[in-house]
N, C-alpha and C positions, 0 to 999 in steps of 0.2 A: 439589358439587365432586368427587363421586366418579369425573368423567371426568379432572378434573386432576390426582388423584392416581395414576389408572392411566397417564397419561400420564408422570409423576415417574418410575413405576417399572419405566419401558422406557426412557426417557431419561437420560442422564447428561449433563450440562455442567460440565467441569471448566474454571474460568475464572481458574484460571494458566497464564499462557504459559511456553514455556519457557527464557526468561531472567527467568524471575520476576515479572515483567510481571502485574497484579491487574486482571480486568475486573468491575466493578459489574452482573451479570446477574442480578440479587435480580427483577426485574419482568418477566423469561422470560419464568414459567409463566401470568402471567398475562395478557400475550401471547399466549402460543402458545394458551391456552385460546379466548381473544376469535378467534383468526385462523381457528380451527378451530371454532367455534361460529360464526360470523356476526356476531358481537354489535361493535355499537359500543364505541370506548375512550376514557375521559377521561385524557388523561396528563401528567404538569407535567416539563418539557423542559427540558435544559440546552442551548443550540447552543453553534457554535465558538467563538461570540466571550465564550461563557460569562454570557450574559445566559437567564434562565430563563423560559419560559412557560410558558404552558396551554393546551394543545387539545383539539379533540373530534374525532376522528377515526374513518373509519371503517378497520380494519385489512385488509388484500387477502391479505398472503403477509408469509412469512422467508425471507430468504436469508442462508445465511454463507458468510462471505469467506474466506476463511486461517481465521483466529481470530476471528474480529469478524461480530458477526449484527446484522441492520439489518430495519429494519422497512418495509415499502413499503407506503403506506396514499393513501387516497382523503380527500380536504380539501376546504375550498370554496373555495379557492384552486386546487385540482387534485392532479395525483398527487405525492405527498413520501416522500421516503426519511429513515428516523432510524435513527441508529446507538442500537440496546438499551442499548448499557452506558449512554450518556445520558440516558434514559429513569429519571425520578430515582420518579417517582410512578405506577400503573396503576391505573386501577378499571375492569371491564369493566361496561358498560350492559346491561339485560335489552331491547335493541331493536335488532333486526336490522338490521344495516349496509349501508349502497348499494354491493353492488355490481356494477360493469359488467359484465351478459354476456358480453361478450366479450374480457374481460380475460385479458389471460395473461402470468402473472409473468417466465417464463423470459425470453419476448420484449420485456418491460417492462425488465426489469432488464441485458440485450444494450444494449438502445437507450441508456437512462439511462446506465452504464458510458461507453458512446462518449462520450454528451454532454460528459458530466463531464470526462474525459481531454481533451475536443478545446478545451474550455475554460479548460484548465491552460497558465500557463508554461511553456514549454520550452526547453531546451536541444540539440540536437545534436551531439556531437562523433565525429571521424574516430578510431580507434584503431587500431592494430595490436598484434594480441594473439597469445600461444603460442597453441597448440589448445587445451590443455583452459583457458585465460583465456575463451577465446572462446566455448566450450562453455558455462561457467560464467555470462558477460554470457547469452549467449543465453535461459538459463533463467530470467531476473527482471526483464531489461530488454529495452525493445523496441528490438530488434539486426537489421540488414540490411546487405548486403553494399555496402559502398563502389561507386558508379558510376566505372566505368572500371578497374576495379583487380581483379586475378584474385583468386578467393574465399582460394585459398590460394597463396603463392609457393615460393621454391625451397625456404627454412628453414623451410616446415610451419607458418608462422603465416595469422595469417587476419585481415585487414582488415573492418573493422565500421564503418556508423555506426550509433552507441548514442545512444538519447534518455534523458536527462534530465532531471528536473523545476527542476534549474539551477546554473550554474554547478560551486557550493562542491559539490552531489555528485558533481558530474563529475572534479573535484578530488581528491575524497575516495575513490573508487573509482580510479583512475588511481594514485594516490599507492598502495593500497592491493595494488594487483599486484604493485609494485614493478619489478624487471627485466622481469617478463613480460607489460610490458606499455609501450606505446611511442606518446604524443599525435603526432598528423599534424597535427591542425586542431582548434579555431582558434589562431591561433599566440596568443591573450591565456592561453589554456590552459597550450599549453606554456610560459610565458616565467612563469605561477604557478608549475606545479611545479619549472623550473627555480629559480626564489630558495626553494623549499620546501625543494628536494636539498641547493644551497650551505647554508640554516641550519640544517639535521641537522648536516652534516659539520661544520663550524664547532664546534656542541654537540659533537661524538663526539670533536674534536682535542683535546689533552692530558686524556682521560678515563680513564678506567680498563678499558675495554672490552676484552677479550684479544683481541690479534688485529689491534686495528684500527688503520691507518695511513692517514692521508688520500694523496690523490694528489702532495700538492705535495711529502713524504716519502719516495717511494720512487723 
């Protein structure tokens, strides 16, 4: 194991996020030891639905995501991705693992990515947002320019459709702009956040809040 500890002591995994957030990555090393040696892996699995197995897998590559490393391995079922922190159990095998010549993780992991997304619920909605609103969607969500509608108008905002993944998040980022940020479509959207605005103000009327007067007030 004297290659996994040199391996330890050029690698750091620190597996706190940063809002605190604890990922289970106890079974890395010995991962990354199997992916980089060849060797088959026996591993006892949690999936999403939170039922646990056991496989025998052969391990191909690591990819990390943001924060989150995942394992893409070769099955007899076919190619399988597992998320590490789920990976409750690892024993690497002394028997060199199948794998394809012509494998190539980068392009493995492109493809799979697509699949997965193109396989997800979705959501669309029209926005019109400030610039740096828009700036901001653009960099986490997949944002393009509204058809028929100029990128940017007179008042420097900038019309989007944003996808995603449903509804209540479309809701929850929307709400979450506040002024600087203005639903077009679909009108089931706006007519949420409309009764969302009315039951704020309703809460905020005879509150203690400095400053604040409802509209029917002043």
């Amino acid at each position: 194991m004297a290659h996994a500890a040199s391996i330890r002591q050029r690698l750091f995994i620190d597996t706190t996020g940063w809002f605190g957030t604890v990922q289970n990555l106890t079974t890395l090393p010995i991962v990354q030891d199997a992916v980089w040696r060849d060797r088959k892996l026996e591993i006892r699995y949690r999936r999403a639905d939170k039922e646990e197995v056991s496989r025998s897998i052969d391990p191909l590559g690591l990819v990390a995501k943001g924060t989150n490393w995942y394992l893409v391995a070769n099955t007899p079922a076919g190619f399988r991705t597992y998320r590490v922190s789920r990976i409750l159990e690892a024993r690497m095998l002394d028997i060199a693992c199948d794998r394809p010549a012509d494998f190539d993780l980068s392009g493995h992991w492109k493809s799979s990515t697509a699949d997965f997304m193109e396989s997800r619920r979705r959501f669309v909605a029209t926005l019109r947002l400030d610039a740096r609103a828009a700036e901001t969607v653009r960099t986490w969500r997949m944002a393009v320019p509204a058809p028929s509608v100029g990128e940017v108008d007179n008042d420097g905002w900038v019309t989007l459709q944003v996808q995603f993944e449903d509804e209540e998040q479309a809701r929850f980022v929307a709400l979450g702009f506040g002024p600087r940020a203005e639903v077009i479509e679909p009108a089931s959207l706006r007519s949420l956040l409309v009764a969302d605005i009315e039951s704020l103000a309703r809460k905020f009327q005879g509150s203690n809040v400095p400053g604040f007067q409802s509209s029917r007030e002043r």
